[in-house]
C-alpha positions as CSV (number, residue, x, y, z in Angstrom):
1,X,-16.0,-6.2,-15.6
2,X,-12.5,-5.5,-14.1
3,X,-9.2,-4.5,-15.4
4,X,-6.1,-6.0,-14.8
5,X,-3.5,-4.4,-12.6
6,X,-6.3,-2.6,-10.3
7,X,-7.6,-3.5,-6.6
8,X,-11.8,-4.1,-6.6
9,X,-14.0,-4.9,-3.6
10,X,-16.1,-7.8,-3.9
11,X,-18.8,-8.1,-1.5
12,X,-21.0,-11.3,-0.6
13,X,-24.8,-10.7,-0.1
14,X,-27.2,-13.3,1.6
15,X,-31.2,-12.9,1.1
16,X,-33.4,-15.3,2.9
17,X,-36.2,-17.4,0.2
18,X,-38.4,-14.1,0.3
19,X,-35.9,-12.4,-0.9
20,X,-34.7,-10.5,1.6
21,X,-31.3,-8.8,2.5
22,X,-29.9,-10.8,5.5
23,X,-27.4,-8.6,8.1
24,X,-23.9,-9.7,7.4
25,X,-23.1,-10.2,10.6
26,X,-20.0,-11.3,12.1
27,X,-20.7,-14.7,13.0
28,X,-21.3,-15.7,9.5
29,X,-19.2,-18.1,7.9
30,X,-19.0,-17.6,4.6
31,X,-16.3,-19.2,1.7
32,X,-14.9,-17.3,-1.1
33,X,-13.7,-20.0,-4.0
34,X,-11.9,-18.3,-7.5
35,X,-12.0,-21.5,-9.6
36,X,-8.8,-21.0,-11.4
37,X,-6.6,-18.6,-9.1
38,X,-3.9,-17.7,-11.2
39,X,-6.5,-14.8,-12.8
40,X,-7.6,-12.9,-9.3
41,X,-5.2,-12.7,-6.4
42,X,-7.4,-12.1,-3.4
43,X,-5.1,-9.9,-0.8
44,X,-7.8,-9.3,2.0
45,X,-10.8,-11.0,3.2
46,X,-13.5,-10.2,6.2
47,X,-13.3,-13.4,8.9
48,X,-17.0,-13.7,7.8
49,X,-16.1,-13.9,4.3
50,X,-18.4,-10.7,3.2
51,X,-16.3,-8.4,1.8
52,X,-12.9,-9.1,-0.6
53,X,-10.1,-7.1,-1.7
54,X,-8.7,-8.8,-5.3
55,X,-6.6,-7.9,-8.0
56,X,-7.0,-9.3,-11.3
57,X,-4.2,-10.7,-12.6
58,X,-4.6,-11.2,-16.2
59,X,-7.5,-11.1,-18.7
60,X,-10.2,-13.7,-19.2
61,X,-13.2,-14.9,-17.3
62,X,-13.3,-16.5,-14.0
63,X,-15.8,-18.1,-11.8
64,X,-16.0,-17.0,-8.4
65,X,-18.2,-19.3,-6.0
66,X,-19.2,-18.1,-2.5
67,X,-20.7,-20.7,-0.1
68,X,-22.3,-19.9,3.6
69,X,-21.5,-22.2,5.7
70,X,-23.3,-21.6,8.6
71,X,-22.7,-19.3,11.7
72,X,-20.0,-19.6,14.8
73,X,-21.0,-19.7,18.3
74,X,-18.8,-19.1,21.0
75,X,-16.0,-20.3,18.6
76,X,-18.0,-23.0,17.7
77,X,-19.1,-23.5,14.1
78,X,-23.3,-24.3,13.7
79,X,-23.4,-25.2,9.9
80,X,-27.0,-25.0,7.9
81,X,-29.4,-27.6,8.1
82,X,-29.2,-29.4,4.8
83,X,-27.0,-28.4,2.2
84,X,-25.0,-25.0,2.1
85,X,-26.2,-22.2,0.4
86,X,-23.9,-21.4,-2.9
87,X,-23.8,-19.3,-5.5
88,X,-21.5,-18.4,-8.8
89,X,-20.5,-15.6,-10.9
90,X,-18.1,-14.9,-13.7
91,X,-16.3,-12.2,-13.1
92,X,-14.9,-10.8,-16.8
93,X,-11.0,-9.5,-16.7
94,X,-10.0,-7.2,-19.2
95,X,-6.5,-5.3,-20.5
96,X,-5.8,-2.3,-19.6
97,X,-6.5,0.3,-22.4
98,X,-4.7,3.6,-23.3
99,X,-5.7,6.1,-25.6
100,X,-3.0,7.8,-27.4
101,X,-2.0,10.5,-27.0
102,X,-3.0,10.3,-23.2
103,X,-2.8,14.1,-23.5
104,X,-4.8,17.2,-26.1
105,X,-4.9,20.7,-25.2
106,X,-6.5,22.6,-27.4
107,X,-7.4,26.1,-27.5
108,X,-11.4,27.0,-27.2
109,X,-13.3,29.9,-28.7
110,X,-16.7,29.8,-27.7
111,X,-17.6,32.8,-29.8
112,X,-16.2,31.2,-33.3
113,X,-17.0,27.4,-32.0
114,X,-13.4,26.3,-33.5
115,X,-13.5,22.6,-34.3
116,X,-10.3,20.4,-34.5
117,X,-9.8,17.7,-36.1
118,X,-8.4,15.1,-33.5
119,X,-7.6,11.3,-33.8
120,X,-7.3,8.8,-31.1
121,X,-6.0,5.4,-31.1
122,X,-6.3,2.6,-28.3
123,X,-4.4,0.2,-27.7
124,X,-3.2,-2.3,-24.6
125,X,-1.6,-0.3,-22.2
């Protein structure tokens, strides 16, 4: 879950079929996809694809589908053997919320325990 407005890291793991955590190096060649772009903005990206800056542009769901590619040699791409590797999640966008008022001081007694009676609304920001 992500709010609109704000900057978020989203990083791209690889694990082998046992499960285990394979070294994003920087030969790796590895696709970022947001199905329907007008919801995430990304602004920075590795070369390898690993690691993503985005901002969320407005609320709803989104799919976001990463694909490796293979590795680059000397320049060269090497792709997989068979078919690449992809995977897909939804990334939820929200509103941003505000809670009114943003702001309570209120004096403390720890001796009497004073209690105040406070309300709080929230509301899209």
């Amino acid at each position: 879950m992500v709010q609109v407005g704000l900057p978020y890291q989203l990083q791209v793991e690889v694990f082998d079929s046992q499960s285990n955590r394979i070294h994003p190096s920087h030969n790796l060649l590895i696709e970022l996809e947001v199905e329907e772009p007008a919801y995430l903005d990304l602004t920075e990206s590795l070369p390898n694809g690993t690691l993503h800056t985005a901002i969320p542009r407005k609320p709803g769901q989104v799919a976001v589908t990463a694909t490796l590619r293979g590795v680059t040699v000397e320049g060269v791409l090497r792709p997989l053997s068979g078919p690449p590797v992809t995977a897909t999640a939804t990334l939820d966008i929200y509103a941003a919320m505000a809670v009114q008022p943003a702001l309570t001081a209120l004096p403390w007694d720890p001796v009497v325990g004073t209690v105040y009676p406070q309300q709080f609304q929230a509301g899209l920001a």
